[in-house]
N, C-alpha and C positions, 0 to 999 in steps of 0.2 A: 552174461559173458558174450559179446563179440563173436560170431563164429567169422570162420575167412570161408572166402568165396571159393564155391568146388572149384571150378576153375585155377585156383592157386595153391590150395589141396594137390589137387591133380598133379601140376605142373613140378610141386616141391618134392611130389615122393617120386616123377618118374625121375627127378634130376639126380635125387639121392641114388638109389637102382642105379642107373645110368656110371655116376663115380665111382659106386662098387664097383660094378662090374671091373670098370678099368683097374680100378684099384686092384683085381684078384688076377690081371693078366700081366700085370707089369709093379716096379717097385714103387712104392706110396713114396713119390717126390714129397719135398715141402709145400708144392703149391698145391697137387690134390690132396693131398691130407689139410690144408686150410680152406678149400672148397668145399669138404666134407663134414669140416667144421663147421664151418657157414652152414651148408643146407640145413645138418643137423640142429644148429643153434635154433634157426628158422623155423625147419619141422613143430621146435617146442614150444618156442615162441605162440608160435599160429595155434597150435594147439591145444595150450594151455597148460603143458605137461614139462617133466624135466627130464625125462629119460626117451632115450633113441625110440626103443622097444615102445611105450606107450603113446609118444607121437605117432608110431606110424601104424600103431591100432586104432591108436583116434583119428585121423585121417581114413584109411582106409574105411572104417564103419561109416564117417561122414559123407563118404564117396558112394561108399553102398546107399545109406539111408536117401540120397539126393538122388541116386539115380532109377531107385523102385518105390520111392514116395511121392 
């Protein structure tokens, strides 16, 4: 399998973080709820996974493994 570059790792889970956040201070308009859908779709994509929660396990472990290997 393809891994993605930490670098895009990196960038896809702080954007996801990033939409939440907003997401939890204001009402989930149409366009960031399709942002979120985006990053999320992405997350799984890059990852190889189908669920939120497991992308961004698999990311995060990637991030670790790349950054103390």
């Amino acid at each position: 399998m393809l891994l993605a570059h930490p670098a895009v790792l990196r960038e896809l889970v702080a954007r996801y973080e990033s939409l939440c956040a907003v997401a939890q201070e204001r009402a989930l308009a149409p366009d960031l709820k399709r942002r979120l859908d985006d990053v999320t779709y992405t997350l799984c994509v890059t990852t190889g996974t189908r669920q939120l929660e497991h992308a961004l396990a698999a990311a995060k472990a990637r991030l670790a493994a790349t950054t103390t290997g």
